[in-house]
C-alpha positions in Angstrom: 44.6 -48.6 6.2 43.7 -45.0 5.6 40.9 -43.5 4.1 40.7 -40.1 2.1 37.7 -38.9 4.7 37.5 -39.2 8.0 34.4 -41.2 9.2 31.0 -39.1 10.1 30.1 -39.0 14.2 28.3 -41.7 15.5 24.7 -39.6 16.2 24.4 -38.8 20.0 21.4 -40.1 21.7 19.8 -37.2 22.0 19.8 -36.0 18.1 18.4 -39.6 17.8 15.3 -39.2 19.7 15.0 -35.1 18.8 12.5 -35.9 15.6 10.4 -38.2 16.7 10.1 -36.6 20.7 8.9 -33.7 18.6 6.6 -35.5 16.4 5.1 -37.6 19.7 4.6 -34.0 20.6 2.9 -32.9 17.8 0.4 -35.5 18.3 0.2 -35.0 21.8 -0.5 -31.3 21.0 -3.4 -32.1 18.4 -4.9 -34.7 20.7 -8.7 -33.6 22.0 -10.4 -35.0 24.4 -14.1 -33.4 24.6 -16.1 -35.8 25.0 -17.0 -36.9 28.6 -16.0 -40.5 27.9 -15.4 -42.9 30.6 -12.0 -41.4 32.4 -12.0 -38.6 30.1 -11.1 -35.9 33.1 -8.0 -37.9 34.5 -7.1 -38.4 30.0 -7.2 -34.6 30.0 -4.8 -33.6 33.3 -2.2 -36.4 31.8 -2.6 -35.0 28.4 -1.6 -31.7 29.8 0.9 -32.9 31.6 2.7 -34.6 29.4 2.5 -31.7 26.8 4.0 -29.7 29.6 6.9 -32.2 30.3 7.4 -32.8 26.3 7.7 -28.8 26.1 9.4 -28.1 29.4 11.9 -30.6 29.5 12.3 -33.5 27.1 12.8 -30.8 23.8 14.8 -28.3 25.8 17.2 -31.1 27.9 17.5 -33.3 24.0 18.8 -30.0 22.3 21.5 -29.4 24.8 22.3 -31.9 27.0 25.1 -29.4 28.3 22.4 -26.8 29.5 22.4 -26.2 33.3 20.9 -28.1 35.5 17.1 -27.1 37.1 16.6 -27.9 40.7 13.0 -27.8 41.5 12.2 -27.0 45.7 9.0 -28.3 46.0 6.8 -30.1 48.8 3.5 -29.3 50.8 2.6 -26.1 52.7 4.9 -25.2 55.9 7.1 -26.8 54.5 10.0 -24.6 54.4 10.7 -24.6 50.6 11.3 -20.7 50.9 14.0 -20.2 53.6 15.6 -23.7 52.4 16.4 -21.8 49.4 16.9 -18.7 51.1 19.6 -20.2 53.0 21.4 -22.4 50.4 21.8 -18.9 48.3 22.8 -17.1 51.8 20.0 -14.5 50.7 16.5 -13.5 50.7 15.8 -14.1 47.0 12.2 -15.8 47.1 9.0 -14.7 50.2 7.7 -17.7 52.5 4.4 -17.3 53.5 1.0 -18.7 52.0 0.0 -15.5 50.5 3.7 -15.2 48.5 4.0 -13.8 45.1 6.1 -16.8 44.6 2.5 -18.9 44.0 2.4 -17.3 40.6 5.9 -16.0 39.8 7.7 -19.0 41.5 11.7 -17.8 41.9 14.3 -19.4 39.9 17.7 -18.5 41.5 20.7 -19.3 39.1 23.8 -18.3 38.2 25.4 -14.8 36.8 26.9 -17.1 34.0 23.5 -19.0 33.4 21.6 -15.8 32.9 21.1 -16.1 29.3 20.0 -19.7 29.3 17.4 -18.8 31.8 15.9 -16.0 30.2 15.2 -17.8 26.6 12.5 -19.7 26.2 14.9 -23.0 26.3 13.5 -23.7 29.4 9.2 -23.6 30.7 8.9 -21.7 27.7 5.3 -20.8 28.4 6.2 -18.8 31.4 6.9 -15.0 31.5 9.7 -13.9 32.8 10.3 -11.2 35.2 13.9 -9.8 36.7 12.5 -7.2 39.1 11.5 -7.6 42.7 7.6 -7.2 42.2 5.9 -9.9 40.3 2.9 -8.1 37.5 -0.2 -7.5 38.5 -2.6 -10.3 36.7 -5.3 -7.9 36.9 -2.9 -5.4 34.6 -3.8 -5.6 30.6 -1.5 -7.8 28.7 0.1 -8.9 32.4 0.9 -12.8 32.2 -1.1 -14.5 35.2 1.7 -17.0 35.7 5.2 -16.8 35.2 9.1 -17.2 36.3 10.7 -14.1 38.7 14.5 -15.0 37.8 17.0 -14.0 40.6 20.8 -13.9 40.0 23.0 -15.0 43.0 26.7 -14.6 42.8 26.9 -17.1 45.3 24.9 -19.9 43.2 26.8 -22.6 41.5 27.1 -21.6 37.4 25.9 -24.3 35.9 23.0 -25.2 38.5 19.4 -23.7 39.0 17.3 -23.7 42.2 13.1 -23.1 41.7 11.1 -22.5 44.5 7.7 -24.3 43.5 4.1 -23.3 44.8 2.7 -26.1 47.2 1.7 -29.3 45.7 -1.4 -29.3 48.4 -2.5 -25.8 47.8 -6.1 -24.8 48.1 -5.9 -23.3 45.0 -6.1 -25.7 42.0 -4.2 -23.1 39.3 -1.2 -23.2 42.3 -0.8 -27.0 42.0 -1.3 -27.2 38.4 2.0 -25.0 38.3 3.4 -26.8 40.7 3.3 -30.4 39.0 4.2 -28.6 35.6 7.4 -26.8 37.3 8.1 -30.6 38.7 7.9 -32.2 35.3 10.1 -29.8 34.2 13.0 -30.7 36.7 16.3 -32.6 36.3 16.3 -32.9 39.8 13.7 -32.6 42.3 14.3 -31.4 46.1 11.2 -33.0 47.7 11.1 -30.8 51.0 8.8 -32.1 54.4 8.9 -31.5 57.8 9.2 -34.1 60.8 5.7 -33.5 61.3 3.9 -33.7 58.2 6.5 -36.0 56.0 3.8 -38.8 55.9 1.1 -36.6 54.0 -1.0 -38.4 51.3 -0.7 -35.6 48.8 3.1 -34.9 48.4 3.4 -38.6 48.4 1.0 -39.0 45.2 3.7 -36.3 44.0 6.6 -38.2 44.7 5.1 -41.8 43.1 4.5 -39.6 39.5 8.8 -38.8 39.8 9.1 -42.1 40.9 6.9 -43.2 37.9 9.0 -40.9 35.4 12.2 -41.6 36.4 13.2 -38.0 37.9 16.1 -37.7 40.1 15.0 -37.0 43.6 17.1 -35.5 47.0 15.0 -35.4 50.2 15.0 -32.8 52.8 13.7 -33.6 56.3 13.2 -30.3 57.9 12.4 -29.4 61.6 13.2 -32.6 63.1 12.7 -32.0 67.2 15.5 -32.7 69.5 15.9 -36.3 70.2 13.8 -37.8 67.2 15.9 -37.8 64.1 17.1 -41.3 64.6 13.6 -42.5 64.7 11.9 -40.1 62.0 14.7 -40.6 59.3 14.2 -44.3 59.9 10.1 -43.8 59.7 11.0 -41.8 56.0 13.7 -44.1 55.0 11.2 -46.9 55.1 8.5 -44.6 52.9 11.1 -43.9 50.8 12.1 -47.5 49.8 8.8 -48.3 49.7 7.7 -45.7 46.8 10.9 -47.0 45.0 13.2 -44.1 46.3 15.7 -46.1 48.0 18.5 -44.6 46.9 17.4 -41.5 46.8 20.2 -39.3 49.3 18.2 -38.0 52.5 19.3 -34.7 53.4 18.3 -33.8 57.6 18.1 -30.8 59.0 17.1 -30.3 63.1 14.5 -27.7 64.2 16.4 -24.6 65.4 15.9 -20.8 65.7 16.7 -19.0 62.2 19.8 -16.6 61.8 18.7 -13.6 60.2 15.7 -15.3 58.7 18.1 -18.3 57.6 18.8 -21.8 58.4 22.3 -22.4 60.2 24.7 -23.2 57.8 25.9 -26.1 59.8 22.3 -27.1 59.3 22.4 -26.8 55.1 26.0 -27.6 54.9 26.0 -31.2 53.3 23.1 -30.6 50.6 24.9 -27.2 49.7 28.2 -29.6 49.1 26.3 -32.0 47.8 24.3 -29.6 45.3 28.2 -27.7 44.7 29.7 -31.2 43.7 26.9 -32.2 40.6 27.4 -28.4 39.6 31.2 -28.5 39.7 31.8 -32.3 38.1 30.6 -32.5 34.3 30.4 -36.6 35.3 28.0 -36.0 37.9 25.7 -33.7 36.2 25.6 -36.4 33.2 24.1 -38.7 35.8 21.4 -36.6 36.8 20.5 -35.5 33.3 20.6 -38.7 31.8 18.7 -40.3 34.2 15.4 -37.9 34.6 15.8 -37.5 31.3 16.1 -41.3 30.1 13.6 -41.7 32.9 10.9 -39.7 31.4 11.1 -41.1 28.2 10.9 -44.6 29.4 7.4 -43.1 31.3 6.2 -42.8 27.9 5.7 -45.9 27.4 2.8 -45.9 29.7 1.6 -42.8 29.4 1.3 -42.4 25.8 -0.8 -46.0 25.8 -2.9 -44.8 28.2 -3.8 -41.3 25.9 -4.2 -43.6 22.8 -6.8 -45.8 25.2 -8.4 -42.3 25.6 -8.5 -41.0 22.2 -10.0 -44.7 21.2 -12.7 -44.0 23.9 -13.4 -41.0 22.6 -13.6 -41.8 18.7 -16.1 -44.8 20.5 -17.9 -42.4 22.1 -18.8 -40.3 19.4 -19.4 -43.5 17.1 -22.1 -44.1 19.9 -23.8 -40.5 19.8 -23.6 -40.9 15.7 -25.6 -44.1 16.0 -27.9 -42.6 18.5 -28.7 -39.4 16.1 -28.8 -41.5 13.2 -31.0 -44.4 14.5 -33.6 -42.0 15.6 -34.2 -40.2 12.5 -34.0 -43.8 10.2 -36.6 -44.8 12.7 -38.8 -41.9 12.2 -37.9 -41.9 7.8 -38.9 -45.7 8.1 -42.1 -45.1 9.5 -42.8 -42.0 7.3 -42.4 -44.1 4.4 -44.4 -46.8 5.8 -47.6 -43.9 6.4 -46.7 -42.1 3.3 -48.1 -45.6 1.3 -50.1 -47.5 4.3 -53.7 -45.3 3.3 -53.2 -43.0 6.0 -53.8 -40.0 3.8 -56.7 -41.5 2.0 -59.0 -40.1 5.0 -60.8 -36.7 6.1 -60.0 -33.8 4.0 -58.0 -35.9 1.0 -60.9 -37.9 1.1 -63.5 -35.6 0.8 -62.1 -33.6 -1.6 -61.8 -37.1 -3.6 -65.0 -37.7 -3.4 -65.7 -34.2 -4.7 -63.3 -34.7 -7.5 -65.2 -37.9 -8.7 -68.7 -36.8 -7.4 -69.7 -38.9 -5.3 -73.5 -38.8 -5.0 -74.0 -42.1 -6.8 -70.4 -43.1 -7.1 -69.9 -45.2 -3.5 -73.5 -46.5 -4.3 -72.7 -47.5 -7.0 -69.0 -48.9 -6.0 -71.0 -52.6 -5.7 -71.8 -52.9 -9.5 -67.7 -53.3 -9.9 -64.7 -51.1 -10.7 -64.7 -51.1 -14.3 -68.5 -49.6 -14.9 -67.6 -46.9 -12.3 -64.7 -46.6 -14.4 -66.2 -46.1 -17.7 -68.8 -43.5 -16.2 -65.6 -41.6 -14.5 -64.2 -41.5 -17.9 -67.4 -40.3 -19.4 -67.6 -37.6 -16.8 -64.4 -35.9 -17.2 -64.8 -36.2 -20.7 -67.9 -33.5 -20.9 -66.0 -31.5 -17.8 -62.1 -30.9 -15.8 -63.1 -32.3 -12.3 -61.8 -29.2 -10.0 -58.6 -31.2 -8.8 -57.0 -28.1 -7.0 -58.6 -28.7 -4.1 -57.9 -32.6 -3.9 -53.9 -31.1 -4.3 -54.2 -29.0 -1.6 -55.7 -31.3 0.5 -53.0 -33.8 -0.3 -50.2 -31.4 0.3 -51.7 -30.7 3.5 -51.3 -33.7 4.7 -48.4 -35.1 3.2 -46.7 -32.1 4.9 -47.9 -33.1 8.3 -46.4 -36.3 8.3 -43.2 -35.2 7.0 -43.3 -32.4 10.1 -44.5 -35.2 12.9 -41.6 -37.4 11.7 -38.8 -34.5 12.1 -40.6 -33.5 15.4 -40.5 -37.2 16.8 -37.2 -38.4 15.4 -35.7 -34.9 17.1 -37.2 -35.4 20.5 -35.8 -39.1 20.1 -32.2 -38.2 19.1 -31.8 -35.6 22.2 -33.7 -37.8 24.9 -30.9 -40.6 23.7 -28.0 -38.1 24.0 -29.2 -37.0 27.4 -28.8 -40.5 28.6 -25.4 -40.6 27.8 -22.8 -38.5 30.0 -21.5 -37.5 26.8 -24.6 -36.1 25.5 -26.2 -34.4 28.3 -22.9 -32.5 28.8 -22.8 -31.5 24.7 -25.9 -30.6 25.1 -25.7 -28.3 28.3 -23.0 -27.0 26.4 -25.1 -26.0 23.0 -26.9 -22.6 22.3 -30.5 -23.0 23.3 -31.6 -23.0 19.9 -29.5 -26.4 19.0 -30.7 -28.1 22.1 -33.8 -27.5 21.9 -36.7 -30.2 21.3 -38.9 -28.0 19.2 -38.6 -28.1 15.1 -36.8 -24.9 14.2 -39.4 -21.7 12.8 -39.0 -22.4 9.5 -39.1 -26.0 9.0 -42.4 -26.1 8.4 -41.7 -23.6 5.6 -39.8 -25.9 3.9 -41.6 -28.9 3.9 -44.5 -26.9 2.1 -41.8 -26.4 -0.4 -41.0 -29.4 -0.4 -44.1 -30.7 -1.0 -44.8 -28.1 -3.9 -41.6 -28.9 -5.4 -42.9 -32.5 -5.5 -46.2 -31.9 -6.6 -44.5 -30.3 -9.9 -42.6 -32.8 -10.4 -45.1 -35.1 -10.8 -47.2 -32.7 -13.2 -44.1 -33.1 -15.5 -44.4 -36.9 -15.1 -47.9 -36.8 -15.6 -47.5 -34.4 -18.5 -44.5 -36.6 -20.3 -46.1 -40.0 -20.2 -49.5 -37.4 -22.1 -47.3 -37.3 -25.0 -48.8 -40.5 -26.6 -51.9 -40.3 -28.6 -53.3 -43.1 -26.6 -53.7 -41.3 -23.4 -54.2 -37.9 -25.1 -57.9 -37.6 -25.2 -58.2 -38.7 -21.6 -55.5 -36.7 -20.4 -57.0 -33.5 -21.7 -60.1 -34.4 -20.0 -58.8 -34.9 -16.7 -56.1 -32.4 -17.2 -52.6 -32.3 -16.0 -53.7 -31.2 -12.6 -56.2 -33.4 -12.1 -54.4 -36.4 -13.7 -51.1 -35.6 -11.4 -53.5 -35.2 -8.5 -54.7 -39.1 -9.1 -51.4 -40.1 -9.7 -50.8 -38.8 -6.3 -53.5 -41.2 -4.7 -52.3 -43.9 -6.4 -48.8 -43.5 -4.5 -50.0 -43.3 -1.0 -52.7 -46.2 -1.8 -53.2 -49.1 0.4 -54.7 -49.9 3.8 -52.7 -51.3 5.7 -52.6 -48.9 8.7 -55.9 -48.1 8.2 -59.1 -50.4 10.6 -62.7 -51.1 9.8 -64.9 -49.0 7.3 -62.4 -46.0 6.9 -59.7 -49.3 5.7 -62.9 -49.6 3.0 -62.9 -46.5 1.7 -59.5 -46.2 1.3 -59.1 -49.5 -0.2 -62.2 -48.9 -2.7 -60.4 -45.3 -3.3 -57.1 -46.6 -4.5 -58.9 -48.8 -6.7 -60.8 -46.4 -8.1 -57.5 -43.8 -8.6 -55.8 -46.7 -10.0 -58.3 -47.6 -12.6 -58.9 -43.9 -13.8 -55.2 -43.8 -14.4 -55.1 -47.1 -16.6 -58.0 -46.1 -18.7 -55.5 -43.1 -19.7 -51.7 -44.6 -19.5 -52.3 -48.5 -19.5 -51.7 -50.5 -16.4 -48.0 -50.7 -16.9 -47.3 -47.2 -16.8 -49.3 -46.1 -13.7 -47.0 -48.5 -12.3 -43.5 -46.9 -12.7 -45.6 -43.8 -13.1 -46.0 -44.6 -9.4 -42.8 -46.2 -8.6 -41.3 -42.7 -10.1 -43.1 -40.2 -8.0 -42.9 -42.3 -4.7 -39.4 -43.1 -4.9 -39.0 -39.2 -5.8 -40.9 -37.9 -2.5 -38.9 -40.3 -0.6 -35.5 -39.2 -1.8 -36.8 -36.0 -1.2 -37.6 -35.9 2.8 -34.8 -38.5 3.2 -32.8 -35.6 2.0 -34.6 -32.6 4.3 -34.3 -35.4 7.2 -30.8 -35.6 6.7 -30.3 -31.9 7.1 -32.3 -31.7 10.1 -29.9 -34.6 11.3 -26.6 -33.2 10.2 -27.6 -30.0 12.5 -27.6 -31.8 15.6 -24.5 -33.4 14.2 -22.9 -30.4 14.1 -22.8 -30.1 18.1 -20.4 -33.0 17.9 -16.6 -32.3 17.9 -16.2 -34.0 14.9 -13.1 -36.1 15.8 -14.9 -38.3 13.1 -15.9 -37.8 9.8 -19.0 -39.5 8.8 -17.5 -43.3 7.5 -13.9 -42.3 7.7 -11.4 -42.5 10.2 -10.3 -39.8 13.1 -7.6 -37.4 12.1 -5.5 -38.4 14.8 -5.8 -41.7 16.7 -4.6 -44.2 19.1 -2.7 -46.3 17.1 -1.1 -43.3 15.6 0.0 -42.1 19.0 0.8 -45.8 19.8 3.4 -45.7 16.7 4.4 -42.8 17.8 5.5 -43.6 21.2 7.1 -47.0 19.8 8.9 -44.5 17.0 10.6 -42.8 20.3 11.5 -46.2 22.1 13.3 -47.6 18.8 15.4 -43.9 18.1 16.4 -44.4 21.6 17.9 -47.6 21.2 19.5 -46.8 17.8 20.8 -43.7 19.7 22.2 -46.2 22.7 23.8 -48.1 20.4 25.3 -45.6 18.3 27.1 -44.1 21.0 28.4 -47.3 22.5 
């Protein structure tokens, strides 16, 4: 049966698994981790490691599958990395020594007809690259401090790439960062030791991370003595199959003086034919590719898990320091309300000047004969004269304003001595300006809560001065005035005694009577109420909202993975999909090409 097209490709693997290794990427990319969270350090070198594999070698090796192959020398100091690659080119192409440019500008020897792959950015594309024999100066403007010194060989198999890798152990960190990166970004890794040092706990640690991602390794055992190669390669061949490198080949080579700076080639003679054969035979290369390759995507099944864990940690973490912030300032609004109506103010200054307002000679010796005479004689007082209620304002404002600064001052020092107990905390706020982390209120806060308090005071004047309108509580109103009228309202908001002991709870208590039955004479007992209700619930909403800002600047020091109530813009369980996106392309990919 024919058909008048002919049927489309099956997909290849690798275009399979392109778009979602590079979304996995993107995600991996965005992913910040700044928060000291429990195991937020060892989150941060794997998240930068696998950013480095993802753009060193799973993007490059999934867009061409045919590209040559990279051979990555690597191993502990002394261990002969240099003249092992010296003498499987047959030249001096890369320096040994500890102090070799190599550390920053590690050699990549390759082929004549692989020159153009290696110097495009399809391979450890963050590297610079370099052709001549002297590496750039990283104290030179604009010089890269790391990079790639590319070497052609004819002698070098097309189609296969040697890298001679800084130390894995060296003493300098930036050395073994570049190290593991140029590892990740291997199809094949030569793990190079001597007889003497091939049970070292560092290049072991190494070897379990390939073993863990799948990379293809070859071992070199170099400088065995006379007489103990049986006995050493049977020591390593036991290492080996307990990492899980069994079959990995084991490649000797016997401790003898160096010809013209090289290994014999008797010596290097099998792993050159070995290396020559997966250069020369398409099948063999496929091998090695496909299995780092489908090795290291099968790692990210663990290793993407263990970055969502870490992102969730960190989202937790900042939850935590949220709650922290906002507890201590609710706890310091909760008890400002409670003194702004528990009679606290209705003492010293606002109570003199009260008293001044009303006259007191014969009023509080008079208070026994009952409210309601007191009242009447108030009424009759204000009647023939305004009372001077400026002064009872001011006196009011004063001390409303104090409160309102104590409780930014308190709920402060209690937001940043609950941070500092946290890891997390203490190190955002080592991190901060001084002027963030400091205790103190900034300069002009207390500016603004005069303003504030100003701002409320007006407002309720206007109250005062709409409920006027009726002719009931005209004649009354005009004797007290708008001032003085506002100024009692005022009283009547912060009256009651509860945090108030003894006589001064009296006073208080007989003064919010008193304010209370001034204001009814004038606007009826219903009215002062939600007169009242209005002005408190204003001045509330009010410092709740100057609070607020005072919280939202500490805020500001967090990274803001989270918005306040919302989710974070990039999660676990989006990296988690992610990661399961990659495993199901790559077994739609497998079964397409079967």
């Amino acid at each position: 049966m024919s058909t008048s097209a002919a049927a489309a490709p099956a997909p290849s693997p690798s275009s399979a698994l392109l778009e979602p290794v590079e979304r996995l990427r993107e995600l991996v990319g965005g992913l910040e981790l700044p928060l000291d969270a429990a195991g937020s350090d060892r989150a941060r070198t794997e998240r930068d490691q696998l950013l480095a594999q993802l753009d060193d070698y799973l993007l490059p090796r999934l867009r061409r599958l045919d590209a040559p192959l990279l051979a990555v020398v690597g191993g502990s100091t002394g261990a002969g990395k240099s003249t092992l690659v010296n003498s499987l080119v047959g030249a001096h192409v890369t320096t040994s020594g500890v102090l070799r440019p190599t550390t920053r500008y590690p050699v990549l020897v390759h082929s004549p007809a692989d020159a153009a792959h290696f110097l495009s950015d399809a391979v450890l594309p963050g590297l610079a690259r370099t052709t001549g024999a002297e590496v750039p100066d990283p104290s030179h403007p604009g010089s890269a401090a790391k990079g790639l010194r590319l070497v052609e060989a004819a002698d070098q198999p097309a189609g296969l790439a040697l890298l001679d890798a800084p130390d894995v152990d060296s003493v300098v960190e930036a050395n073994r960062d570049l190290a593991v990166q140029l590892l990740g970004a291997a199809d094949l890794w030569l793990f190079t030791t001597t007889a003497a040092r091939y049970a070292d706990a560092v290049p072991w640690e190494v070897l379990r991370t390939a073993t863990e991602r799948g990379t293809a390794v070859a071992v070199v055992l170099d400088r065995i003595p006379p007489g103990a190669l049986t006995e050493v390669r049977a020591d390593l061949s036991r290492m080996l199959a307990e990492a899980g490198l069994k079959s990995a080949p084991l490649f000797t080579v016997a401790e003898s003086p160096l010809e013209g700076g090289l290994l014999p080639a008797q010596q290097t003679a099998p792993l050159r034919r070995w290396l020559a054969g997966i250069s020369a035979d398409a099948r063999s290369r496929d091998v090695v590719v496909r299995r780092t390759l489908s090795g290291a995507l099968a790692s990210l099944a663990t290793r993407v898990p263990r970055l969502a864990d870490a992102a969730d940690a960190q989202d937790a973490e900042e939850r935590s320091l949220r709650a922290d912030l906002h507890g201590a300032y609710a706890d310091a609004t909760d008890g400002l309300q409670d003194h702004l109506s528990d009679g606290t103010l209705l003492r010293g200054e606002v109570l003199a000047r009260w008293q001044e307002f009303v006259g007191t000679g014969e009023l509080f010796a008079s208070l026994q004969a009952g409210v309601g005479r007191v009242r009447d004689r108030i009424t009759a007082a204000v009647r023939r004269k305004a009372p001077p209620a400026d002064r009872l304002g001011e006196a009011l404002a004063t001390g409303v304003a104090a409160l309102v600064v104590d409780a930014a001052g308190r709920a402060r020092q209690s937001a940043l001595l609950r941070w500092r107990a946290r890891p997390s905390g203490a190190a955002l706020l080592a991190a901060a300006p001084a002027a963030a982390s400091d205790p103190q209120l900034r300069p002009d806060f207390t500016a603004d809560v005069e303003r504030l308090v100003r701002d409320w005071q007006q407002h309720v004047l206007d109250l005062v001065r709409a409920q006027g309108e009726g002719k009931r509580s005209r004649a009354l109103l005009y004797s007290l005035g708008v001032s003085g009228a506002g100024a009692v309202l005022m009283l009547v908001v912060f009256a009651a005694s509860a945090g108030l002991t003894g006589a001064e709870a009296g006073i208080a208590a007989l003064t919010a009577a008193l304010a209370q039955r001034v204001l009814e004479a004038a606007f009826g007992d219903q009215a002062v109420r939600t007169l009242a209700a209005a002005a408190r619930a204003d001045l509330v909403a009010r410092v709740e909202d100057l609070l607020a800002r005072e919280e939202e600047s500490l805020a500001r020091l967090l990274p803001r993975r989270l918005a306040a109530g919302e989710e974070p813009a990039l999660s676990g369980s989006q990296l988690r999909q992610a990661a399961a996106e990659v495993v199901r392309a790559g077994d739609v990919g497998r079964g397409s090409a079967a």
